[in-house]
C-alpha positions in Angstrom: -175.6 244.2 13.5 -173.2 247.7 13.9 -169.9 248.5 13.1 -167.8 249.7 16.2 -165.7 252.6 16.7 -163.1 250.7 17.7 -163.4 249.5 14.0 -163.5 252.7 13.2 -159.9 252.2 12.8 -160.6 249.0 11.2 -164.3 250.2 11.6 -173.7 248.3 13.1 -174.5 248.9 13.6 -176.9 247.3 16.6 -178.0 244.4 14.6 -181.7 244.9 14.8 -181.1 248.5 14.4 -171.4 248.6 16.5 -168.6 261.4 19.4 -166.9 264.2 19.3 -165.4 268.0 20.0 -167.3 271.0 18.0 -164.3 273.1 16.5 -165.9 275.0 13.7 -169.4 274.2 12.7 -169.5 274.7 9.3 -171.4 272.3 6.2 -169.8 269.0 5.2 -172.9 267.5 3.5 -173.2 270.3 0.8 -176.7 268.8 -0.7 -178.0 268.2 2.2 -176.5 270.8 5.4 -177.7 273.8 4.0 -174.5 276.3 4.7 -173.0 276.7 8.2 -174.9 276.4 11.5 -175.0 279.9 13.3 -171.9 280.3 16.2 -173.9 279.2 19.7 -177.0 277.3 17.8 -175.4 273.9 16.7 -175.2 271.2 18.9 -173.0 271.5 22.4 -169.6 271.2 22.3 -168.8 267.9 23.6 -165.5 267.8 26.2 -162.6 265.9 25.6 -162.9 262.4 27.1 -162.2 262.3 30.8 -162.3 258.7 31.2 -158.4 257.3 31.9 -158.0 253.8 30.9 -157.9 251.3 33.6 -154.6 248.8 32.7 -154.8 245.2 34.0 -153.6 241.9 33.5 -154.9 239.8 31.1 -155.2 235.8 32.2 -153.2 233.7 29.9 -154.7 231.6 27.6 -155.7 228.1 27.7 -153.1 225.4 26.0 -155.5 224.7 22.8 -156.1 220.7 23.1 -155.6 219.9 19.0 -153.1 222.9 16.7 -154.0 225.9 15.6 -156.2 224.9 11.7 -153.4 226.3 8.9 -156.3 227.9 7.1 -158.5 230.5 9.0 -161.2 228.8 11.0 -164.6 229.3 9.2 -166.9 228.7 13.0 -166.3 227.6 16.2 -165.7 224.3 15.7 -163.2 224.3 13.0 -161.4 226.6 15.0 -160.7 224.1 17.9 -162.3 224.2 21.0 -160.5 223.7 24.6 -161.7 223.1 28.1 -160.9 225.8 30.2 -160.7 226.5 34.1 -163.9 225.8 36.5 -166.3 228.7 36.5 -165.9 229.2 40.0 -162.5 230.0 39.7 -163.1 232.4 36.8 -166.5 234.5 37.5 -166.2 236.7 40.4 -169.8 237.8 42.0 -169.2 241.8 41.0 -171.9 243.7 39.5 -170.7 242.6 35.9 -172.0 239.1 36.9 -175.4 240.8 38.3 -175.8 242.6 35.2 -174.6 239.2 33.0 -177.0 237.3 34.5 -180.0 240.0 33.8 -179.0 240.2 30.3 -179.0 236.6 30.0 -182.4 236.2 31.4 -183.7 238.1 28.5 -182.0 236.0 26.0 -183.3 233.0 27.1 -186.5 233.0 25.1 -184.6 233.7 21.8 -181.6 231.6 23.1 -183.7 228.2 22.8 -185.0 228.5 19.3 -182.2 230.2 17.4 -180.1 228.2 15.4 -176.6 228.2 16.6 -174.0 229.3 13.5 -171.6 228.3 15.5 -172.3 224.9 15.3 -171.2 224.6 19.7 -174.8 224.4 20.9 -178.8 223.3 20.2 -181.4 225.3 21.7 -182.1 222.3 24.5 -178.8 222.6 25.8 -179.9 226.2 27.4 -183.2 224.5 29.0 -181.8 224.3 32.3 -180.1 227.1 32.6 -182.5 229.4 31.4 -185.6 227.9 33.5 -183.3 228.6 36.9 -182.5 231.6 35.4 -185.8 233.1 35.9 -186.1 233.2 39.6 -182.4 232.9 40.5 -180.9 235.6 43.1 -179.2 238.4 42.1 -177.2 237.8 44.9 -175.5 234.7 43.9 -175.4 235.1 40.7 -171.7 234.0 40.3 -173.2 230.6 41.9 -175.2 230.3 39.3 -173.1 230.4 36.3 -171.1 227.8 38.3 -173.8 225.5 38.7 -175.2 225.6 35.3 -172.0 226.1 33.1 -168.5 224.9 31.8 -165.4 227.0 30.4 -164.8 226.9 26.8 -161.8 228.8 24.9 -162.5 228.8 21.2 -158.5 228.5 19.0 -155.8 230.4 20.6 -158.4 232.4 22.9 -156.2 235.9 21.8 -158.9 238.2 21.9 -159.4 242.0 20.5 -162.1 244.0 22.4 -164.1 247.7 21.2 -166.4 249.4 22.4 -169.7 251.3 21.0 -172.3 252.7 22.9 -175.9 254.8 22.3 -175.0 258.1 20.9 -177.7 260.6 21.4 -177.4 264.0 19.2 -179.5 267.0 18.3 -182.5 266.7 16.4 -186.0 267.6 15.2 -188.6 266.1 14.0 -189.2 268.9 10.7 -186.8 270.7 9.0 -186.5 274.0 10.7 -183.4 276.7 11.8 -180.0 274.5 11.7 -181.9 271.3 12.0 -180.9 270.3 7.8 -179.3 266.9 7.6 -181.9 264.1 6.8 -182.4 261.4 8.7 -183.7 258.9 6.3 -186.4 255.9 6.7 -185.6 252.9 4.6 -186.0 253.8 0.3 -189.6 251.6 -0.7 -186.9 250.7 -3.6 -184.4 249.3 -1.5 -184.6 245.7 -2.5 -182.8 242.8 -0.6 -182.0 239.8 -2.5 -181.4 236.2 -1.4 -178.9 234.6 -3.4 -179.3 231.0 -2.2 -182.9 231.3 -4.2 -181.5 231.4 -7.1 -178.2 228.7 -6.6 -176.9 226.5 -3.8 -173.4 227.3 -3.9 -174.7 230.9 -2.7 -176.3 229.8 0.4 -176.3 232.5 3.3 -175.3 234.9 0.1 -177.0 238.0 0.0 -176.9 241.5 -2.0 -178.8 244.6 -2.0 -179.8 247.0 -4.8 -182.5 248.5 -6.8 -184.7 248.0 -10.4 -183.3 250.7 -13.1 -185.4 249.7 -16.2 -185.0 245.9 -16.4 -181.9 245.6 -14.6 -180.9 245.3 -10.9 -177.9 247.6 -9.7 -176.5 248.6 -6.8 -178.5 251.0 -4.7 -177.1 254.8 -4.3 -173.9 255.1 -2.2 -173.6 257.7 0.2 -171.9 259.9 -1.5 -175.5 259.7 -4.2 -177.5 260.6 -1.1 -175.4 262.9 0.6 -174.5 264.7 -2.2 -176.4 264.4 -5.1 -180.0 264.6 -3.0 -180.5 261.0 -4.7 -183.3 260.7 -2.2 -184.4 264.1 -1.8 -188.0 265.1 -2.1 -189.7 261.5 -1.6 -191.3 261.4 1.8 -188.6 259.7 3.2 -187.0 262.1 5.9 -187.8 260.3 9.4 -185.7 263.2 11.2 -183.4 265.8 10.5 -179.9 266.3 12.5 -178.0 269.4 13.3 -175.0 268.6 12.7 -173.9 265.6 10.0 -170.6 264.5 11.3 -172.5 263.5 14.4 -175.0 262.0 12.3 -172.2 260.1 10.7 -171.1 258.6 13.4 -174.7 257.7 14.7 -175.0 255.3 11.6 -171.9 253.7 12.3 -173.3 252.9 15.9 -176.5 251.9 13.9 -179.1 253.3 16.9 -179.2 256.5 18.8 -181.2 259.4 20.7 -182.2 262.5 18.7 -182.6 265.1 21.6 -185.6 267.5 20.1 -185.9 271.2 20.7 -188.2 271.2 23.4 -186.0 268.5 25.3 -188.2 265.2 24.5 -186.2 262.6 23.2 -186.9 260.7 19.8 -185.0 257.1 19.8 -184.3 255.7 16.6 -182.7 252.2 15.4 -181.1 250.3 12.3 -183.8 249.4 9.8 -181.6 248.3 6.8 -178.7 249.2 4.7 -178.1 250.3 1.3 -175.6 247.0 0.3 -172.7 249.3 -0.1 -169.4 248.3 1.9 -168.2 249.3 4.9 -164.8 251.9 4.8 -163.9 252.1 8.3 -162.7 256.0 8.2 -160.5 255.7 10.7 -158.4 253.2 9.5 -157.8 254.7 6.6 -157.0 258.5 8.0 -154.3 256.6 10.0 -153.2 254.5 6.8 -152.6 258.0 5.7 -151.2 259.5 8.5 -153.7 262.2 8.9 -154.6 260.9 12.9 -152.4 259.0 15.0 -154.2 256.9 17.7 -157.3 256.4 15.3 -160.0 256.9 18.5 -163.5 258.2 17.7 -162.5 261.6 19.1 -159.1 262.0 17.1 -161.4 261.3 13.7 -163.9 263.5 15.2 -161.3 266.4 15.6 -159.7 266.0 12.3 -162.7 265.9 10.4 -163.9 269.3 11.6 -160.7 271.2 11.5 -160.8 270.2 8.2 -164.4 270.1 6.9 -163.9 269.8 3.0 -161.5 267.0 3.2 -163.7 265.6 6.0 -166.5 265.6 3.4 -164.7 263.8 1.1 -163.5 261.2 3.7 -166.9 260.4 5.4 -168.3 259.7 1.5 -165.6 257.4 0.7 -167.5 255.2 3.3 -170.2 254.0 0.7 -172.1 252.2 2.8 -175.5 254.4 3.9 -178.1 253.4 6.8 -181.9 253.7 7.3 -183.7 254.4 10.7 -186.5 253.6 11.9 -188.3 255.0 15.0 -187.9 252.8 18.2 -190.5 252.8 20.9 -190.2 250.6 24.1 -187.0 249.1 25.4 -183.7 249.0 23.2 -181.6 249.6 21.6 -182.0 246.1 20.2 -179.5 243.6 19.5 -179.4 240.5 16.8 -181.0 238.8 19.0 -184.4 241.0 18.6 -183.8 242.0 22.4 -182.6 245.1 24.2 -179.0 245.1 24.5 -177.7 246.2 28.0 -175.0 248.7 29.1 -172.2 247.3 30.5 -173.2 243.4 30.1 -173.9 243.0 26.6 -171.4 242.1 23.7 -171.6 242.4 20.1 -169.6 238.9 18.7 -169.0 237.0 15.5 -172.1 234.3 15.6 -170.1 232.0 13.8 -167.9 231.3 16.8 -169.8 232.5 19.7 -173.7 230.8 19.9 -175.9 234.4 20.5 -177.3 234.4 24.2 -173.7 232.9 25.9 -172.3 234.5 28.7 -168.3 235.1 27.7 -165.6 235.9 30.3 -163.4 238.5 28.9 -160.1 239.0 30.6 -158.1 242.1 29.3 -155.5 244.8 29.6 -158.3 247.0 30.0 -159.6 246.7 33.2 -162.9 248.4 32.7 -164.0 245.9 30.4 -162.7 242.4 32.7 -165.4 240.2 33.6 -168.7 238.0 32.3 -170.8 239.6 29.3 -173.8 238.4 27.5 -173.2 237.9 23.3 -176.2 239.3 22.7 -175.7 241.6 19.3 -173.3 241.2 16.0 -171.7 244.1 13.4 -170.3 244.2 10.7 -166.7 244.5 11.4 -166.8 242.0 14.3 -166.0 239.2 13.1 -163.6 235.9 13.5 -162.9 234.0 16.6 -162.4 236.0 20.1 -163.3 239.0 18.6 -165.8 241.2 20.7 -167.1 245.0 21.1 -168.6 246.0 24.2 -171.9 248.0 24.8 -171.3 250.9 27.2 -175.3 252.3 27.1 -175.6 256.1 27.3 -174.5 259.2 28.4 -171.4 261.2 28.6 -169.3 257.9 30.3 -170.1 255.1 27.7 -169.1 258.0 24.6 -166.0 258.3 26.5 -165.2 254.4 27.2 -166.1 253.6 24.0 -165.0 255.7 22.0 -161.4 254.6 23.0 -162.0 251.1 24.0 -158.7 248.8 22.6 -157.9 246.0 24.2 -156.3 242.9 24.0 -156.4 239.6 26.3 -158.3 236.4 26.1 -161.9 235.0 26.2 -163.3 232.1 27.7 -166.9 230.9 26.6 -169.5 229.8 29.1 -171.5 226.9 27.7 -174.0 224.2 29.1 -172.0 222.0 30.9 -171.3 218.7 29.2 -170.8 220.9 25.8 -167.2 220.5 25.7 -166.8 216.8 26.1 -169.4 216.1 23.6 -167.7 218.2 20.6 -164.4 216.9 21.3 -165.8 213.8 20.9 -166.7 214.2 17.8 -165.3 212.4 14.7 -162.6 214.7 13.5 
């Protein structure tokens, strides 16, 4: 799970792990920066996005077959499901649908022996699919999404779509010159508690926190680690940053690249969380009107024209992640497999089963066209509610970063899924 920058406004981090102009480089983290980094030694400037959004025409939405639930829909199926259009009609074969179908070859495995939250699916249902999957052409790959699959939209099929991506800043692997922001590994103390151990009624309840003497409290919030060094001096540093805003914004993402000195490149991913909630900056800099459009770059900008304030703003987002080093292919999603650019979503599990290809049809034109759920995060969450991996590089920071877009979603299930829920005693 990530949180988006998207939800940056409103808002995981990748789950098994959802940017930014250099004006003046100067300390935000005062316990932990060590004073200002030196004029032409901090990390490049990055340019101002070139990427122009793409508009386009969202499909309407599918006429739900029962109303809209009065209360909000808990999963899938108490949300309401209705039978959409053919695929064939729907799924172009573009390289979105290449890509789909790659991404969804490497969910199978995972695909068949999760259980489904969303209550749509059981792992058998994917059987078919995911054994023709293996050897089908790349070439007809929109042939075989229509062979295998039926259209599902889940409620009113309104959908909201972000965008995150893997940010890669400056690093090094010891504290040396303006490398002085930890990177941190996750706290030995850090202890994750089940609360359905201890009553029913909690089930899929959990909290976080650590032992103070005989009593369990909540583990430091960022502003503790940040700040007050609460973790300072323990063997934990993984890495050390150059500059902490980017750092910042490289736990929201929840996986990244450090680029080291001598050019290598360190990847590092999501390896837990300190309980705290999530402030989605962004949301509230707008709330106060210190931003207007809320996009990763206009929080970026603000918070180095103004790096005491900044300071201040970044902390009051308790919530504080731990890395871990990656090695092989990622960045990983929920689904423990490598999420791919440009094909992979992150979604809320409890209407979307992990592993189904979706159909996203927007006023973003970019983002039109079959993805794979493959991840979740922490502010994506409800019905129709996506954010979409953009990989690497200079192009997926720009897209992402001000990815907002509105339309409607159509699920692709194992055919024969539809009929057999809306058979269902209601």
């Amino acid at each position: 799970m990530r949180f988006s920058f998207g939800e940056a406004i409103t808002v995981r981090r990748f789950s098994s792990w959802r940017a930014l102009p250099l004006m003046a480089a100067c300390s935000l983290l005062s316990g932990c920066a060590g004073g200002i980094i030196p004029e032409g030694h901090g990390p490049a400037t990055t340019p101002a996005p070139t990427h122009k959004p793409t508009p386009a025409k969202p499909r309407p939405p599918v006429s739900p077959s029962q109303p809209t639930p009065a209360a909000p829909a808990e999963t899938a199926l108490t949300a309401g499901i209705a039978a959409g259009p053919s695929v064939s009609q729907v799924v172009p074969q573009d390289a979105h649908t290449v890509a789909a179908l790659g991404a969804f070859r490497l969910s199978c495995p995972a695909l068949m022996w999760r259980t489904d939250q969303s209550g749509l699916t059981q792992g058998t249902d994917w059987a078919q699919a995911c054994a023709a999957a293996a050897s089908w052409p790349d070439a007809t790959a929109a042939d075989f999404f229509a062979r295998y699959f039926e259209t599902a939209q889940v409620g009113t099929g309104a959908t909201y779509v972000t965008g995150y991506y893997e940010p890669e800043i400056a690093g090094s692997r010891i504290q040396t010159g303006i490398y002085q922001t930890p990177i941190y590994k996750r706290p030995p103390d850090l202890i994750n508690v089940d609360l359905a151990q201890f009553r029913d009624a909690l089930k899929g309840k959990k909290i976080r926190g650590r032992v103070e003497g005989r009593n369990f409290i909540p583990y430091f919030a960022r502003a503790d680690i940040v700040d007050s060094n609460a973790l300072a001096a323990k063997g934990l540093e993984l890495a050390w940053a150059a500059d902490p805003i980017e750092l910042f914004f490289l736990q929201i993402q929840g996986s990244g690249r450090l680029r080291l000195p001598d050019g290598s490149v360190m990847r590092i991913g999501y390896d837990d969380q300190n309980g705290r909630d999530y402030t989605g900056i962004g949301k509230l800099m707008k709330d106060r009107g210190l931003i207007q459009a809320g996009s990763m770059q206009d929080i970026m900008a603000y918070l180095r024209a103004n790096p005491e304030e900044g300071r201040k703003i970044m902390n009051e987002n308790k919530s504080f992640v731990f890395f871990r080093e990656l090695n092989g292919a990622g960045p990983i999603g929920a689904m423990g497999v490598a999420v791919t650019g440009e094909a992979s979503v992150a979604a809320d599990p409890a209407f979307v089963p992990l592993g189904a290809p979706v159909m996203l049809s927007l006023d973003r034109g970019e983002a039109n066209g079959l993805w794979v759920a493959q991840d979740t995060g922490g502010a994506i969450k409800g019905a129709n509610r996506f954010d979409t991996f953009w990989g690497a590089g200079e192009r997926a920071r720009s897209i992402a970063g001000g990815m907002s877009a509105r339309g409607t979603t159509l699920l692709l299930l194992p055919i024969g899924t539809v009929a057999r829920i809306n058979a269902l005693p209601k």
